[in-house]
C-alpha angles and dihedrals in degrees: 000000000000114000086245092048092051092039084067100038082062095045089059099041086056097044085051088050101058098038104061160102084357124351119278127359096264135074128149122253127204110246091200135060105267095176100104141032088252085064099046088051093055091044108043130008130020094008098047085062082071099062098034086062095056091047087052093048087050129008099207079069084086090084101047099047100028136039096256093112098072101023115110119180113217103210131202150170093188091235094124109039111175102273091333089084119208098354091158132260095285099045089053090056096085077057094049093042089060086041088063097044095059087058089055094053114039095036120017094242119138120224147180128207130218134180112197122191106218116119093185105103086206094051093045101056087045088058090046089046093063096054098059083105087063098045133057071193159022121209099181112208137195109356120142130255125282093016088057088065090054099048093045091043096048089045107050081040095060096021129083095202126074112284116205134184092196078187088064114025113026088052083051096045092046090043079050099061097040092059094050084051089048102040088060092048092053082048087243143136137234094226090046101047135091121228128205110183124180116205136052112200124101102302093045098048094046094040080054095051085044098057097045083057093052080059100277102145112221093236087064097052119093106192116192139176145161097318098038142256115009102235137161118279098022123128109182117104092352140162136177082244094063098036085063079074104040113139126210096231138115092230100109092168122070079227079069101049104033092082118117082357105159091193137037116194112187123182095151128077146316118289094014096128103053114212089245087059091051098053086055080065123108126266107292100001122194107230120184115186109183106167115129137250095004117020140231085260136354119253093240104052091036077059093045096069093012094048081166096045108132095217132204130177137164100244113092100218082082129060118269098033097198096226131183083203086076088065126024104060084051113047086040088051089053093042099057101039085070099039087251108204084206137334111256138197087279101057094042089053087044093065094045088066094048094054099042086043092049094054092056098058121074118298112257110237096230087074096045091050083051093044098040112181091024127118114230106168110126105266135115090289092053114041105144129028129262114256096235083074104122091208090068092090105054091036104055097025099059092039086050095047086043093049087054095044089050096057088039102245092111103104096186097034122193114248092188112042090178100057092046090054083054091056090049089053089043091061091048098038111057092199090041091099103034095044098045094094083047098064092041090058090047092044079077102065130047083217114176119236118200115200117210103201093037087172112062110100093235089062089049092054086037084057103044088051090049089059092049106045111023138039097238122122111229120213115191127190125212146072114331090212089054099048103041085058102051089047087053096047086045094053092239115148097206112101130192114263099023113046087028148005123253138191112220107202100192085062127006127147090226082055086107101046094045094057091035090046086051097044081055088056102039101029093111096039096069102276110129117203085260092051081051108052082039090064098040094064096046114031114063094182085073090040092056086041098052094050081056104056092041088057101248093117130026106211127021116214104194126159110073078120128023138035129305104241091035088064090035090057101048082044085048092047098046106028094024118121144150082264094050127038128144113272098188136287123277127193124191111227110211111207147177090256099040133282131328124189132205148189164240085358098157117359111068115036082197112009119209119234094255084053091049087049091057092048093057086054101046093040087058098049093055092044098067084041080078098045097261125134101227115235102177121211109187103202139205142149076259116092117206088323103312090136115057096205131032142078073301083079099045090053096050078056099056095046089047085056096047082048083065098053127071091256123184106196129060123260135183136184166281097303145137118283086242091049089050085049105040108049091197101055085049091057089057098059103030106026105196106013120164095253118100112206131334106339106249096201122045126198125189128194090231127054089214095072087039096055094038105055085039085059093045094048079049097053109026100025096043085234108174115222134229110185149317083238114196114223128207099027087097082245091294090124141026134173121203127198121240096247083073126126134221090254095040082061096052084049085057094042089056088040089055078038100074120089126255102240088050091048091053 
C-alpha cells in the first residue's frame, strides 16, 4: 500500500470513528438509580436542598455531595491545534473531547470539555476563572504561545483549584523524565551537559525550565527558533520567555551552536536538525526530536552519523514516544485525591520520578501484551514507560499526592498512602480489591507453586510478579536454555536457578524417582515402566503432579495449552484420593457492579444432583474466601418447577439434598438467570422465597450454560475473570484455561498460595 493510499485509509477510519455509532467519544451517565419517585425526590427537589445546604455551611462539602472531586475541565481556544495551528475554538472540540476521554480512561477522572472562543488572554482567564465552582481543575489546552503564559498566569493567580497548561508542562514533565532516564543510560550528568533547543513557543520554553530545575545550569542551554539563535540584544520574534535564555554570543545558526551539544531538545519543525549538524554532537547525544508529525530529524539518518544517539520523538511507530498521556491523568488524579489548591514544582518533579523510576523497573505484562513485538527492556530504545501500563496509576499519583501534602498545599490530605496505593490499583486492576484478603491469607504461608507449562512468557511474568509481591516460591518446568532466553528477550531480571527452581525435563537428577514414583501410582492402571519413564519426559502436567504428591511442591498450576479435561484427568491420576476429587470448576466474574460467581464451568459435562450439591458447597466456601456472603441461584431453563424433566429436575434434587444437610448459606432454585439477577422479579414468581437480594453465585445443571455465559460476561460485558478455581482437590491442583493472562496467573498463584488449612 502506497503512503498516500494508507494516509486515507486512516482518514476514513478516523472520520468513521468519530462519527459512529453515535457522534463524538463523550456522553454523560447518571451515577444514581433514577427508576422511582423515591428516587426523583432524593435527586432533585426536595432532597438536593439537602446537599446544597451542607455545601453552603462548608465548602469543602463539594466533594463529598457532587462530582466536583473528580471533575477536570479541559479549556481551549483552539489557537494552538496540534500541528493544525489556530484552527478556531469549534474545530479543536473533536481534540478536547479525546482529551477527555484519556482522562477517563487512565485515571477515572470525569471531564468536560469546553472550547471557548475568546483570543484575548485577559478575557480568557476571566472566563476560566468563573467556572472554578464547577471544577476541582483546569487543564488549559491548546493556546498559543505567548498568550498560553498569560492565561495560566492570570488563572492559578486568581483560582483556588490546580491549574494546568498540559501544552507546557506535561511535555516538560515527560521530556523530564526521559532525560533523567537517558542521561543514566550516556553515563552523563544535568549539571555537566549542553543543551541546543529549537522552539520557543510554550513546550520549549517549560521543557527548558524544567530541565534547569532537574540541575541544567542556564549557561549551558542554547535556545533557537525561526529566526535563529536567541541571543542578548536581539529584538526579532522575541518574548520575555525567550529572553530569559538569551545568550551573550556572535552564533546566530543552530549549525553554529549544535557542536559538542550532549542534548537536543526539538519542539519546532521537520527537518530542522540536518543530518551534518548532528554528526558536530557529543559521543552518544541524546536527541529528541519531538516535532509532529515529522520530526527535527529521522531516527535513521540521525543513526547513520550518531550510531550511539539515544533518540525520542513524539510518533509512536519509534521507540520513546514522548507522550503527554504519561503525565496528565496522573498528576491531575493525585492532585485531586487530596483537594490540591495547584500543582506545584514538586509535584511536577514528583511525577517525573514515577514515571523514570517506573521505566526502569520490568515491564508488566499488561503493557507488553498491549506493545507485542516491542522491546521494553530499559535501554536507550526504552526510556519511559508505555502508557497502557497499568502501574502508572498508583506510582505517579501517590507521588504526586505525597509530593502536595508535603509542601502544604493538599486540603484533604491522605493519612494512609498505602492504602490509597491499593485503591489506585484497585481502579486499574480489576481483581486488586476482591483478591486483597487472598493474598493476605497467602502472605502466611512460603507455599510452592510448580508451574506445568514454565515456558510460556505469561508463566515467566506470572513469576516475576510472584517474587515480588508474594511470598510464594515458583517452580517452573521446562527447559533452562529456553527460559533463560525468553526472560532475557522479555526484559525480565529473574533467571532459572537463582531467583527460582526448574525442572528440566530433557535432563534432571529426580528423573528416575518421579517415573518410578508414577509407575507406583498407575501400575495397575495400564502404565509399563516404559509407558512411565515415556510420560515423564513429555508431559509437564504429571511432572508437576507427581512433585506434588512427593512433597516437593505444594500446588501444581497446569492449562495455559492445552485443553481443560485432558489436564483434569493426569491431576486426577496422579493427586487424585478419596479425600480429593475433584468437586467442579468456579470462575469469579468481576463486574461493573461487583463479583458473580459461577459453576460447574469445566468439570462435569452433566453434573448429577449429589455433584451439584457439591458444587453449591464448594462454591460457597470460596466465595466467602473472597470476602462474599454467598447467596446460591441454582439456574435452568426450568422456573420453580414449571418443567417436569430437565436439568430443571436434577437441580430440585440437589437442593432437596442440601435441604438435608446442616447448610449455612442461603440457596434457591431452580430459576431463570434473570430471576436469580432481578429480586423483585423473583418476588413475582416465587413471593416469600428463602433468597435475600440478586444471587451472587449462580450454579447450572450443564457446563455448557455455565461456560457459556461465563464466555459471554468475559467478552460483552468486559467480566474479568479469576479461575477457573478447582474445588475438592484441598488447592493441590488447579487448572487454568489458555485464555489466561499473566495476572490471572498471579491470582491463581495466590489463590495455590493459601494454606490448607485456611482454604479449608
Amino acid at each position: 500500500m502506497t503512503d498516500s493510499k494508507a494516509q486515507e485509509t486512516l482518514r476514513e477510519a478516523a472520520l468513521f470513528y468519530h462519527e459512529y455509532p453515535k457522534p463524538g467519544k463523550l456522553e454523560v451517565r447518571a451515577t444514581k438509580p433514577l427508576a422511582n419517585g423515591r428516587d426523583l425526590a432524593r435527586a432533585y427537589s426536595p432532597g438536593v436542598a439537602e446537599a446544597c445546604v451542607e455545601i453552603a455551611k462548608e465548602a469543602t462539602n463539594a466533594a463529598r455531595y457532587t462530582a466536583r472531586g473528580n471533575l477536570v475541565a479541559v479549556v481551549s481556544n483552539g489557537s494552538a491545534v496540534l500541528g493544525l495551528g489556530n484552527i478556531g475554538a469549534l474545530a479543536s472540540k473533536p481534540v478536547m473531547e479525546g482529551k477527555a476521554v484519556l482522562f477517563k480512561k487512565f485515571a477515572g477522572i470525569d471531564c468536560f470539555d469546553i472550547e471557548v472562543n475568546e483570543t484575548d488572554p485577559e478575557k480568557l482567564a476571566d472566563i476560566v476563572c468563573a467556572l472554578e465552582p464547577t471544577f476541582g481543575a483546569i487543564n488549559l489546552e491548546d493556546i498559543k504561545a505567548p498568550e498560553c503564559f498569560i492565561v495560566e498566569k492570570l488563572c492559578r493567580e486568581r483560582m483556588n483549584i490546580p491549574v494546568f497548561h498540559d501544552d507546557q508542562h506535561g511535555t516538560a514533565i515527560v521530556v523530564g523524565a526521559a532525560a533523567t532516564n537517558a542521561l543514566r543510560v550516556a553515563g552523563k550528568k544535568f549539571e555537566d551537559i549542553k543543551i541546543v533547543s529549537t522552539g520557543g513557543g510554550a513546550a520549549g520554553i517549560a521543557c527548558l525550565n524544567m530541565l534547569l530545575k532537574l540541575g541544567v545550569k542556564r549557561e549551558n542551554v542554547w535556545l533557537c527558533d525561526i529566526k535563529g539563535v536567541v541571543y542578548e540584544g536581539r529584538t526579532e520574534e522575541m518574548t520575555d520567555q525567550k529572553a530569559e535564555y538569551a545568550q551573550k554570543t556572535e552564533a546566530r545558526t543552530l549549525d553554529e551552536v549544535i557542536e559538542g551539544a550532549d542534548l537536543f531538545l526539538g519542539l519546532s519543525g521537520p527537518g530542522v536538525l540536518k543530518p551534518e549538524m548532528a554528526a558536530k554532537m557529543a559521543a552518544r547525544p541524546i536527541i529528541f526530536a519531538l516535532a509532529n508529525p515529522t520530526p527535527e530529524i529521522m531516527p535513521d539518518l540521525a543513526r547513520e552519523v550518531q550510531p550511539e544517539a539515544i533518540i525520542a520523538t513524539g510518533r509512536s511507530d519509534f521507540p520513546n514516544q514522548v507522550n503527554n498521556v504519561l503525565c496528565f491523568p496522573f498528576i491531575f488524579r493525585g492532585a485531586l485525591d487530596v483537594g490540591a489548591t495547584e500543582i506545584n514544582d514538586e509535584m511536577k518533579i514528583a511525577c517525573i520520578e514515577g514515571i523514570a523510576a517506573l521505566a526502569r523497573e520490568t515491564t508488566s505484562a499488561e503493557a507488553a501484551a498491549a506493545y507485542q513485538g516491542e522491546d521494553l527492556t530499559f535501554g536507550a530504545d526504552y526510556l519511559i514507560p508505555k502508557p497502557f501500563d497499568p502501574r502508572l496509576s498508583a506510582v505517579v499519583s501517590s507521588a504526586v499526592a505525597k509530593a502536595a501534602m508535603e509542601t502544604g498545599v493538599a486540603t484533604r490530605p491522605i493519612e494512609d498512602m498505602e492504602a490509597y496505593r491499593h485503591k489506585l490499583n484497585a481502579s486499574v486492576f480489576k481483581s486488586a480489591l476482591l483478591m486483597r484478603p487472598i493474598f493476605h491469607a497467602a502472605s502466611t504461608a512460603s507455599r510452592r507453586i510448580v508451574f506445568a507449562e514454565g515456558e510460556d512468557e505469561r508463566v515467566l511474568r506470572a513469576a516475576q510478579a510472584i517474587l515480588e509481591e508474594t511470598t510464594e516460591k515458583p517452580i517452573l518446568i521446562g527447559r533452562p536454555e529456553v527460559i533463560d532466553q525468553r526472560c532475557e528477550r522479555h526484559g525480565l531480571n529473574i533467571r532459572p536457578g537463582r531467583e527460582f527452581d526448574i525442572v528440566n525435563p530433557e535432563n534432571d537428577p529426580r528423573y528416575r524417582d518421579y517415573w518410578g514414583t508414577y509407575h507406583q501410582i498407575m501400575a495397575r492402571r495400564g502404565v509399563t515402566p516404559d509407558v512411565a519413564r515415556a510420560v515423564m519426559r513429555t508431559n509437564s502436567t504429571v511432572i508437576g503432579a507427581v512433585m506434588v504428591h512427593r512433597g516437593e511442591a505444594d500446588s501444581l498450576i497446569c492449562g495455559t495449552i492445552g485443553e481443560f479435561r485432558w489436564h483434569l484427568n493426569y491431576v486426577t491420576q496422579v493427586l487424585g484420593s478419596p479425600a480429593y476429587r475433584p468437586h467442579g470448576a468456579l470462575s469469579m466474574m468481576i463486574l461493573e457492579d461487583g463479583p458473580l460467581f459461577l459453576a460447574d464451568t469445566h468439570v462435569w459435562s452433566l453434573p448429577s444432583p449429589a455433584e451439584l450439591a457439591e458444587v453449591a458447597v464448594g462454591a460457597a466456601r470460596h466465595a466467602r474466601r473472597f470476602g462474599v456472603e454467598p447467596r446460591i441461584a441454582f439456574c435452568s431453563q426450568s422456573q420453580f418447577g414449571n418443567q417436569a424433566e430437565g436439568s430443571g429436575k436434577r437441580l430440585r434434587e440437589a437442593i432437596a439434598l442440601l435441604d438435608a444437610m446442616d447448610t449455612d448459606f442461603q440457596y434457591e432454585g431452580e430459576m431463570n438467570v434473570d430471576a436469580a439477577l432481578d429480586p423483585e422479579l423473583r418476588e413475582r414468581l416465587l413471593p416469600g422465597g428463602r433468597l435475600d437480594g440478586a444471587a451472587n453465585v449462580l450454579i447450572f445443571g450443564h457446563a455448557d450454560a455455565a461456560s457459556g455465559v461465563r464466555n459471554i460476561l468475559k467478552m460483552k460485558a468486559g467480566g474479568l475473570e479469576v479461575g477457573p478455581i478447582l474445588m475438592g482437590m484441598g488447592n493441590r491442583a488447579h487448572v487454568v484455561t489458555p485464555g489466561i493472562t499473566a495476572r490471572g496467573l498471579l491470582n491463581m498463584a495466590a489463590i495455590a498460595g493459601t494454606p490448607v488449612a485456611q482454604y479449608g
